[in-house]
C-alpha positions in Angstrom: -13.2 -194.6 116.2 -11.3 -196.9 113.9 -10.1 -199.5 116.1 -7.4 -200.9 113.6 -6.0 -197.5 113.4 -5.6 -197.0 117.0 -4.3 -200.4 117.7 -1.8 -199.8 114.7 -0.8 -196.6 116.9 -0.6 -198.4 119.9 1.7 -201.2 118.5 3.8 -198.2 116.8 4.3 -196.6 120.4 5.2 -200.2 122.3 7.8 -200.5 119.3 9.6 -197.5 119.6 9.7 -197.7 123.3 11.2 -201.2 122.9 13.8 -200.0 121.1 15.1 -197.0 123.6 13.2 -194.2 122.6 11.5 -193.1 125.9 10.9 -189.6 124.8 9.1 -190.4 121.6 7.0 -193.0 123.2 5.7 -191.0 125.8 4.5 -188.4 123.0 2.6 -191.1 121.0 1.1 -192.8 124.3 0.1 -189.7 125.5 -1.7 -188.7 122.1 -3.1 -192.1 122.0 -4.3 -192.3 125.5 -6.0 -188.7 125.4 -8.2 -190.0 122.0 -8.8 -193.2 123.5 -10.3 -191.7 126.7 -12.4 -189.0 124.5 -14.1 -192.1 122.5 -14.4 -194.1 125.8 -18.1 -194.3 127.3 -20.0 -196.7 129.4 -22.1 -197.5 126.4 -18.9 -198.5 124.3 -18.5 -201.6 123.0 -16.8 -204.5 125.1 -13.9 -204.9 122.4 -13.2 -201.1 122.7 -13.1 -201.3 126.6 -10.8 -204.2 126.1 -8.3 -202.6 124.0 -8.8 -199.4 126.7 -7.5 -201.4 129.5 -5.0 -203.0 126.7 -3.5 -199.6 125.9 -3.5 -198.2 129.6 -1.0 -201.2 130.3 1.0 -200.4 128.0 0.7 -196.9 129.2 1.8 -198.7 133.0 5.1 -199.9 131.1 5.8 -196.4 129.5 5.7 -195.2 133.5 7.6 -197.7 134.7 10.3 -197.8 132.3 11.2 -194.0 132.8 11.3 -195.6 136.5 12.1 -192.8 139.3 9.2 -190.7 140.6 7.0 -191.9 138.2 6.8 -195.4 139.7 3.8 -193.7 141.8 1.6 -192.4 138.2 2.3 -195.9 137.2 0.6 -197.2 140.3 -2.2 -194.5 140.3 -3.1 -195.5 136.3 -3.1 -199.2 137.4 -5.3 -198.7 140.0 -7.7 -197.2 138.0 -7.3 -200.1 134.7 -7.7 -202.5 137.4 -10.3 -201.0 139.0 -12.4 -200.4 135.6 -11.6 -203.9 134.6 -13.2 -205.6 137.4 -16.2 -202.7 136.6 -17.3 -203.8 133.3 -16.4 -207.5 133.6 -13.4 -207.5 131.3 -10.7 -210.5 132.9 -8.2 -208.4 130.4 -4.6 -209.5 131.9 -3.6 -205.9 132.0 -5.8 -205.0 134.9 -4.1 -206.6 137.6 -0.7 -207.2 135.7 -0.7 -203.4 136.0 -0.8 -203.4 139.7 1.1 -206.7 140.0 4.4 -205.3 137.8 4.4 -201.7 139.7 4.4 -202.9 143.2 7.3 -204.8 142.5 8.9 -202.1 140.9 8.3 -200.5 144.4 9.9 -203.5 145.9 6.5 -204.2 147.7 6.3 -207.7 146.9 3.5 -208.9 149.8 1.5 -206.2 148.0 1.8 -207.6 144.2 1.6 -211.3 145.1 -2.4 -211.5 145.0 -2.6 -209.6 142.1 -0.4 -211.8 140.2 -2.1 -214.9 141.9 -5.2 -213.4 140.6 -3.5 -212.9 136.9 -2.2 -216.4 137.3 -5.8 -217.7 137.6 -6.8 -215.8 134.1 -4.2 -217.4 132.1 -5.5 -220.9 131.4 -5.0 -221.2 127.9 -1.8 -219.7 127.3 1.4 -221.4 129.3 3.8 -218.8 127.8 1.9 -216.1 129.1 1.3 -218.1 132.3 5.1 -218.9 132.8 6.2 -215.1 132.8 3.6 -214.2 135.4 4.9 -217.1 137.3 8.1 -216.1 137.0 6.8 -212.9 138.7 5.5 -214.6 141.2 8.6 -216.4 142.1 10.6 -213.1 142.5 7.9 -211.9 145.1 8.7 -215.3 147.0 11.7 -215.1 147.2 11.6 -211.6 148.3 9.1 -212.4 151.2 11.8 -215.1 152.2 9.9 -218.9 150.3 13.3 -219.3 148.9 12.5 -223.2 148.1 9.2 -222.4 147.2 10.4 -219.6 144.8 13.2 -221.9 143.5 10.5 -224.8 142.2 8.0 -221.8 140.9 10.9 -220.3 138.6 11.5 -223.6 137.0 7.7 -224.3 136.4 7.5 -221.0 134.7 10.9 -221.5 132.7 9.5 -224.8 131.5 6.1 -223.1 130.4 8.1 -220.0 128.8 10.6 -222.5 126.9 7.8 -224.9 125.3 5.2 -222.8 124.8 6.0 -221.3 121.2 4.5 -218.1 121.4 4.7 -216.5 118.2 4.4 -212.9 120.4 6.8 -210.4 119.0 8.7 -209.7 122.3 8.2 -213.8 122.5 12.3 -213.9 124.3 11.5 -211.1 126.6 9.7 -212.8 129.4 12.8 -215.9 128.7 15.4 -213.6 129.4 13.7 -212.1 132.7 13.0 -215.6 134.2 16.4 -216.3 133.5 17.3 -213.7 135.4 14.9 -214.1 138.5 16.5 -217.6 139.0 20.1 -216.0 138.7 18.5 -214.2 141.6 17.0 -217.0 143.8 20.3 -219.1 142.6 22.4 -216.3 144.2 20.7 -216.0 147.3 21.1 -219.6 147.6 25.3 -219.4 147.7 25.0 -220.9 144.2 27.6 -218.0 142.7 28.7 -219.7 139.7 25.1 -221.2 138.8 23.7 -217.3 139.0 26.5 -215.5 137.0 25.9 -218.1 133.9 22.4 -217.7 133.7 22.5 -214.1 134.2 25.0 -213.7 131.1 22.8 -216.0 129.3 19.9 -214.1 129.7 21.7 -211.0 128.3 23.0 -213.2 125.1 19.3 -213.6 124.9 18.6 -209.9 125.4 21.3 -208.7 122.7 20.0 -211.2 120.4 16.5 -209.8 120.2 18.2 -205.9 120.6 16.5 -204.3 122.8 18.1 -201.8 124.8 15.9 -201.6 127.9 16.5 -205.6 128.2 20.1 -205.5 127.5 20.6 -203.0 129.9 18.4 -205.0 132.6 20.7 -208.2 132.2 23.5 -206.2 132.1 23.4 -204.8 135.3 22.4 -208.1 136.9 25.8 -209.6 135.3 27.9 -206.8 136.5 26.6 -207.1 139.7 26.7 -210.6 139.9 30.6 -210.4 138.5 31.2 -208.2 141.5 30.5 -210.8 144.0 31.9 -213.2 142.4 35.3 -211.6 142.2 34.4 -209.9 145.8 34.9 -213.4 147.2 
């Protein structure tokens, strides 16, 4: 198969979910995932089985952004990219980020903490990339009760995300979200005021780029955190 083509797909698919379209998505992943598998074999090339396990984590995100009951196909799918990751040798970030980001969907964070150690240990050549899943990482300590621990992880990660200059073309995404995972760790800490301002910011951030899944993410972390606040 033309691998251009299907990679041209894929990135049309990740675009329109991006910008809200969940229904419309889903029927280009699907499409795309069904020709990918009927091309796939264990004599295909390595670059074909890499962008396999690219477009299956992408698929994961599809899953977990319609959230609800299909948090558990997102989990079964990631099981299986891991699993054929590790087969053929691949180290392609999507195989454990695919576990990693679902079990913390599930709020099972002792479950996705070594498979974001273990996509941690891939990234050594790109500290954006490596600051958002340490980021992730810091929410799961903080969830498991390393609240200190978590607190000097996030800014690590924030530090990485900030400097890195991805040229990536979600590159604000994973800024927003650590953003938000401090206002998180901050509020757990008593540090009200110190979470609701980092939480707006991270929606500025969000609205800047427009993306409605984003928005709405920081949004509901504001409101929540505005309810406290004016709960006290």
């Amino acid at each position: 198969m033309d691998l251009r083509k299907l990679q041209s797909e894929l990135q049309d698919a990740i675009d329109i979910r991006e910008n809200g379209d969940l229904q419309l998505s889903r029927i280009l992943f699907d499409k795309l995932v069904s020709k990918v598998k009927k091309s796939l074999s264990d004599e295909s090339p390595k670059e074909f089985k890499n962008f396999y396990v690219t477009a299956m984590g992408e698929y994961v995100i599809q899953y977990r952004l319609e959230s609800g009951k299909k948090y558990g196909d997102a989990l079964k799918v990631g099981l299986e990219v891991y699993e054929f990751n590790k087969k053929n040798n691949l180290k392609n970030l999507f195989g454990p980020r695919s576990v990693s980001h679902v079990f913390q969907n599930l709020d099972n964070f002792e479950e996705a903490e070594p498979y974001l150690r273990e996509l941690i240990s891939l990234i050594d050549d790109n500290p954006y990339r490596q600051g958002d899943e340490m980021a992730h990482l810091s929410l799961c300590l903080f969830r498991t009760g390393r609240v200190e621990e978590a607190e000097k992880l996030i800014d690590v990660a924030i530090k990485k995300i900030s400097a890195s200059g991805s040229d990536e073309k979600y590159k604000n995404v994973p800024y927003s979200r650590s953003l938000m995972f401090k206002a998180l760790i901050l509020n757990g800490q008593g540090k009200k005021v110190e979470a609701l301002n980092l939480a707006r910011e991270a929606l500025q951030i969000a609205e800047k780029d427009n993306l409605p899944f984003r928005i709405m993410q920081a949004r509901v972390l504001v409101n929540l955190l505005e309810g406290k606040f004016k709960a006290q």
